[in-house]
N, C-alpha and C positions, 0 to 999 in steps of 0.2 A: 550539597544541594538537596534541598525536600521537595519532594513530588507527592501529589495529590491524583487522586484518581475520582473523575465525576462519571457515574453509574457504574453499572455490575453486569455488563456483558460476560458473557460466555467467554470470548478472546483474554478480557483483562485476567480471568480467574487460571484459566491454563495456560495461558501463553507468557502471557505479560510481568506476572506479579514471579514467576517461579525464576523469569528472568531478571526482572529489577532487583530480586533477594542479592544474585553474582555480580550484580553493577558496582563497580567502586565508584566512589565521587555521588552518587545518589543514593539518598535513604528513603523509604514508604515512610507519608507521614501517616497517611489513612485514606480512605472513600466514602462515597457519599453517595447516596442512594433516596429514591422515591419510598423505598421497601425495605421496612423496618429489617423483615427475615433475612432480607437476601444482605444487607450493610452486615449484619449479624454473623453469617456464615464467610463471609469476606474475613472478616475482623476475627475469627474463631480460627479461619486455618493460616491465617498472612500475620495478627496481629496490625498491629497501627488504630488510629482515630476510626471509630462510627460516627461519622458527621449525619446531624439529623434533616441538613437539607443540601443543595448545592452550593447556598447561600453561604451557609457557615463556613466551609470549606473555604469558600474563594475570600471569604473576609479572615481567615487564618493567616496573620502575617508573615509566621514562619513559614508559609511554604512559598517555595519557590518557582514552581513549575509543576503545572496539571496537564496529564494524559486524560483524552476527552473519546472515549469510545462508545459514544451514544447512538442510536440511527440519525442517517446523516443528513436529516431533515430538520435536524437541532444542533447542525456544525456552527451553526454561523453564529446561532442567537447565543448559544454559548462558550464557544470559539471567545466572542467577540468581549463577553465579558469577563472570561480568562484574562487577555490582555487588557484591558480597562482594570483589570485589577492589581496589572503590574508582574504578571505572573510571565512565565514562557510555557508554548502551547505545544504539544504534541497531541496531534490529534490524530484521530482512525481515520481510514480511507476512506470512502474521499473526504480531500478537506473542502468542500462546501458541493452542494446541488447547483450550482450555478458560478460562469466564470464571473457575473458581476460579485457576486458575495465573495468570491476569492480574492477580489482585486479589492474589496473593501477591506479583507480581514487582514491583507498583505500591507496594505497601507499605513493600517491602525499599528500593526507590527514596528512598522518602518520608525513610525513616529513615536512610538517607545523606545525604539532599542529592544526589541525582544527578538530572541531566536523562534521558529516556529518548523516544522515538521509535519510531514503527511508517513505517516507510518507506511511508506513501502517497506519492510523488514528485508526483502527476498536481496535487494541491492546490496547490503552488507555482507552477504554469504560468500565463502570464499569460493565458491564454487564459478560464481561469475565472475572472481578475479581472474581464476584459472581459463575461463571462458574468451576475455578478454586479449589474457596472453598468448593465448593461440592462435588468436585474428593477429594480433601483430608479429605474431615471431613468423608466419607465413604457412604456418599447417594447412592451414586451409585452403590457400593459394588466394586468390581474387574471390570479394564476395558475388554472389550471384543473387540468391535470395534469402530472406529470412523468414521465418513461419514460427507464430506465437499462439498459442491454444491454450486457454484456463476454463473448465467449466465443472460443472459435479450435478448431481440428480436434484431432481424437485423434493425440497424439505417441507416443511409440517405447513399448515394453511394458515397459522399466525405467525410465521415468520416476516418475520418488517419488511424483507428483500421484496414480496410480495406485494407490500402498502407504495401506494402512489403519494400516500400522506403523510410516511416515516420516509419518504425519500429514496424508495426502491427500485428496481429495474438493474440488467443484468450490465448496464454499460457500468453505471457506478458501482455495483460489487464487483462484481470477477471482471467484468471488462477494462478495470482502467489498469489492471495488473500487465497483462500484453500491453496498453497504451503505455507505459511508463517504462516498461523493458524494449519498447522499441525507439522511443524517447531518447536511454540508454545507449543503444548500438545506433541509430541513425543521428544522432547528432540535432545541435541547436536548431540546424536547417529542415529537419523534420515537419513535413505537413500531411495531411488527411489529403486524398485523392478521391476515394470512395468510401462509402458507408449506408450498411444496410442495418438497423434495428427490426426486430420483429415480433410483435404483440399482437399473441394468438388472440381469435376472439375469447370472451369472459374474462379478460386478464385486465388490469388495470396500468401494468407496466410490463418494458420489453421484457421477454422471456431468453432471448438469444440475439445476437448480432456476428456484423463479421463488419472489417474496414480494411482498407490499402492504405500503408502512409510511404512517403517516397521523399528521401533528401536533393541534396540540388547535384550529389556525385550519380543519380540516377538508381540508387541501389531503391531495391525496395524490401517491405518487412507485410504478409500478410497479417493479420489478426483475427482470430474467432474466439467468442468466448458465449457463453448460454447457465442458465442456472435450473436447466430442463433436459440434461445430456448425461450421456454417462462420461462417467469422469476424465478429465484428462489436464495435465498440467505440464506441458511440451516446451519445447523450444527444440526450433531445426534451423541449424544456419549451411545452406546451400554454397560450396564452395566449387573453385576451377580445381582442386586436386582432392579435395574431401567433402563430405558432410558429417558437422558434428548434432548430434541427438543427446538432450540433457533431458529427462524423463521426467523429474522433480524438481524442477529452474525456480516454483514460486514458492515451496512449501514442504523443504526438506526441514522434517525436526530436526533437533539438537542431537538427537543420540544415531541419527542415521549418516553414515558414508553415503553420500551420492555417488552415483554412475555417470559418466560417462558415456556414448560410444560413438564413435570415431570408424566411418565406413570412407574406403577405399576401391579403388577399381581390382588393386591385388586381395583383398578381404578385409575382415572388420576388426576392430580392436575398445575392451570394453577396459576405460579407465574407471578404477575406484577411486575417489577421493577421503579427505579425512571428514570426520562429521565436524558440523559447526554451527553454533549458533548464533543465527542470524536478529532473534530478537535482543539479544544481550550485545552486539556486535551495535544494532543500530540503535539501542540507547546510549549506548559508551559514544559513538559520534554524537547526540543528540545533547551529549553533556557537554561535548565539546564547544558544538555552537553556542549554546547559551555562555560559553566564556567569552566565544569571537563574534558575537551579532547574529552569524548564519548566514552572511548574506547569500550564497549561492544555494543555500536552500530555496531560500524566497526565489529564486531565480528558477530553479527545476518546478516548484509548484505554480506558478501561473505559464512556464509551458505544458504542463498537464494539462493546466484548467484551459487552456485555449487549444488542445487537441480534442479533450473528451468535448468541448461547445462544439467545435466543429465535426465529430460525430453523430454529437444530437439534431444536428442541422441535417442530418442527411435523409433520408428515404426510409420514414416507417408503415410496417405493414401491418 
């Protein structure tokens, strides 16, 4: 399978492309860019196609499937012609600014046959398998609560996160990262209870938020997330014989052993795990689907898009 890449974010250059090089089953065909320089320095250290517009690319019959990691106020319009071109879509979080545009872009999917993908990468790490298998084997006893926290300090004043017009605000960056890990752990019957966004005055979008969501077993999962905090990228699952703390749950590299730790009423116990990479992990599934449809992708992405709507719906200050 040939994959295309439409723009030259920051993520596709270190994250993404150093991972697609170890993907079997997928090759880089090229990218394509607004910016001469920046397609240039792409094409200099990755090799593949400099495509001189978006256009080109997407009319490149060999390829087969394009990663779209553009600000996500441009998911839908070109999302949309991804698929209109026959192509399968991985796209950057979020997959649209709106649950209508999601349900469109899902649709249009539907009616191809294409697989589609919202780049949560953090789901593929085995760190969360190991995560998982400890709720069920009973380490933890009964769950009690769950607590999700992603945030990092205020970055440069032309950062997009910032633009209300590129699609910014801290729910859609770092916030849907808690929404989709607790999506994760609470199950299809997961809904929003509470939600506070908060947009200091002179800001254009939220800067920080927090939300409750709560299944129908009554469990509940807090979430806080801000793009104005200092850093923290948590997960606390509150148990009747334990609580476990994963320090690095959304954004462990590839070369680091995550931790663990594991507190008890008799003391604490700090697991290492092996390192793993998560962005190579969730394109090797993403190849997958495009062999099998994906349908349960499409399924996980419009319950996103109908938790983070119901966020937006809530109480901004």
């Amino acid at each position: 399978m040939r994959l295309g890449i439409l723009g030259t974010a920051d993520i596709a250059f270190r994250r993404f492309l150093p991972a697609l090089q170890k993907c079997p089953g997928i090759t880089y065909a090229g990218i394509a860019s607004r910016t001469i320089e920046k397609t240039a320095c792409f094409v200099e250290t990755y090799g593949g196609i400099g495509y001189q517009s978006y256009e080109s690319l997407l009319e490149d019959n060999s390829i087969d499937a394009v990663y779209v990691p553009l600000p996500p106020a441009l998911h839908y319009e070109w999302g949309s012609k991804v698929l209109a071109s026959g192509k399968h879509l991985l796209m950057e979080k979020p997959f649209t600014t709106s649950l209508k545009d999601t349900n469109e872009l899902l649709a249009i999917a539907e009616g191809k046959g294409l697989a589609v993908r919202e780049n949560y990468m953090f789901l593929y790490h085995s760190q969360l398998q190991k995560i998982k298998e400890m709720i069920a084997d009973g380490t933890l006893g009964d769950l009690r609560l769950l607590r999700m926290s992603f945030g990092f300090p205020r970055r440069g004043e032309n950062d997009f996160r910032y633009n209300k017009a590129l699609g910014g605000g801290a729910l859609l960056d770092c916030g849907g990262y808690p929404v989709r890990l607790a999506l994760e752990l609470l199950g299809e019957s997961a809904q929003v209870v509470h939600a506070k966004l908060s947009q200091p005055e002179g800001y254009e979008v939220d800067l920080f938020g927090s939300a409750v969501l709560e299944n129908t077993d009554g469990l509940c999962a807090q979430i806080s997330f801000g793009m104005d905090n200092a850093y923290q990228c948590q997960l606390e699952i509150w148990g009747s014989k334990a609580t476990l703390i994963a320090p690095r749950i959304f954004t462990a590299p590839p070369d680091m052993p995550p931790a663990l730790l594991l507190k008890r009423s008799d003391g604490e116990e700090e697991l290492i795990l092996e390192a793993d990479n998560a962005f190579l992990n969730s394109l090797t599934v993403f190849h997958m689907a495009c062999t099998h449809n994906g349908l349960q992708e499409k399924v996980q992405i419009r319950r996103q898009g109908i938790l983070i709507d119901a966020i937006m719906k809530g109480v901004v200050s």
